[in-house]
C-alpha positions in Angstrom: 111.6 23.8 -24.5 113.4 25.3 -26.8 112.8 25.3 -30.9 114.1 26.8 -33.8 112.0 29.3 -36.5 112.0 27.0 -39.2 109.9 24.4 -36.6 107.3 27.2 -35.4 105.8 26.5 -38.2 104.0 23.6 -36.1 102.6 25.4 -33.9 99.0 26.5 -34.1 96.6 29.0 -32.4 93.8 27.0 -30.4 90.5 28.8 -31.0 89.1 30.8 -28.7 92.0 31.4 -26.3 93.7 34.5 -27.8 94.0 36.8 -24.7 95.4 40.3 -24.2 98.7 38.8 -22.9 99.1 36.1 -26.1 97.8 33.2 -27.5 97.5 29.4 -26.7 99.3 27.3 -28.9 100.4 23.9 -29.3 103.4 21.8 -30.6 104.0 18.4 -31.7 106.4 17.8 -29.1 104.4 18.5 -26.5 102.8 16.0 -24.7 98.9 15.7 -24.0 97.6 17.8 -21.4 99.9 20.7 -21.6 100.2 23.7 -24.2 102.5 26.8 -24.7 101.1 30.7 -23.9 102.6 32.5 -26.2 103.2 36.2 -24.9 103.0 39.8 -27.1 105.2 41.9 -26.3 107.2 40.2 -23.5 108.7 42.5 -21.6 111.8 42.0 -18.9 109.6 42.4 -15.7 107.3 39.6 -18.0 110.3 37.2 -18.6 111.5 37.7 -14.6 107.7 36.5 -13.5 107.8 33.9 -15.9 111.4 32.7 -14.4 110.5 33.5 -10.7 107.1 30.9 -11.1 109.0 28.2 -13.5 110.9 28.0 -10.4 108.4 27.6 -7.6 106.5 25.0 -6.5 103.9 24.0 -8.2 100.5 24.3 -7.9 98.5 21.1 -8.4 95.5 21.2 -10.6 96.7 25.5 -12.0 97.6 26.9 -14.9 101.4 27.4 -13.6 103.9 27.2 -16.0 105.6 23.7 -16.0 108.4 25.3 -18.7 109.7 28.1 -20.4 108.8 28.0 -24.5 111.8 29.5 -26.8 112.3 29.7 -30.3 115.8 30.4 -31.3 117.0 30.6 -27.8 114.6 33.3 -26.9 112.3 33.6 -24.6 108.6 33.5 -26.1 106.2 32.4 -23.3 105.8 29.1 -21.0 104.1 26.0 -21.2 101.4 25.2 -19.2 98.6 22.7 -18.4 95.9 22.8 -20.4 92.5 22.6 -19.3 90.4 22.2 -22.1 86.7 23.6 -20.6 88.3 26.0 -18.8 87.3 29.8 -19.4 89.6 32.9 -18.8 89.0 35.5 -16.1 88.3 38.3 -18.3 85.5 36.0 -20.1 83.9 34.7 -16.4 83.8 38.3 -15.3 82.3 39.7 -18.3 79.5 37.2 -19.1 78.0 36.6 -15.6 78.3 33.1 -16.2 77.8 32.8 -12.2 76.0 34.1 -9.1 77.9 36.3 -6.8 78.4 34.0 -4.1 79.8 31.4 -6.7 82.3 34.5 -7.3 82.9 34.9 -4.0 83.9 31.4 -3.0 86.3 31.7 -6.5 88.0 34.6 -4.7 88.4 32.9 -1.7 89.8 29.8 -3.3 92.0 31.9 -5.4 93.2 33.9 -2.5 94.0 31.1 -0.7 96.2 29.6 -3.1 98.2 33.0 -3.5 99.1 33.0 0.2 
């Protein structure tokens, strides 16, 4: 998806989701279910990963990104699914929101969906 400046004015931060990476936003194009992450400074090894997993097969029922978000022709972030009682990683980790073994067996499933 690609936009120009003068319509980023449509897009808004959803609360709650600002991470270290970027934000979540969202765009009146955009379908229900899916979102744009917005990246800070996005680097060239950030845009490659973004273009190297665009391109990959999907992962059903992840946060992968479906498409690459642009405004002006430049790359800004992706968009994504968006899972609305999700949490992120750094906010499960930090809050001991469950046991260890629940942790573990999150690893695991995680692990097994990298290989």
């Amino acid at each position: 998806m690609n936009i120009s400046f003068r319509e980023s004015c449509f897009i808004k931060k959803l609360p709650n989701m600002e991470g270290a990476f970027g934000y979540l936003a969202t765009h009146k194009t955009l379908t229900d279910g899916t979102v744009i992450k917005v990246i800070n400074n996005l680097t060239k090894e950030k845009e490659s990963t973004i273009r190297e997993l665009i391109g990959d097969k999907k992962i059903e029922g992840s946060g992968y990104p479906i498409d690459e978000y642009k405004v002006d022709n430049k790359l800004q972030g992706f968009i994504m699914p968006y899972y609305p009682h999700s949490h992120t990683f750094d906010y499960i980790i930090n809050r001991d929101m469950f046991t260890h073994s629940e942790r573990l067996k999150a690893s695991t499933d995680c692990t097994i969906q990298l290989k």
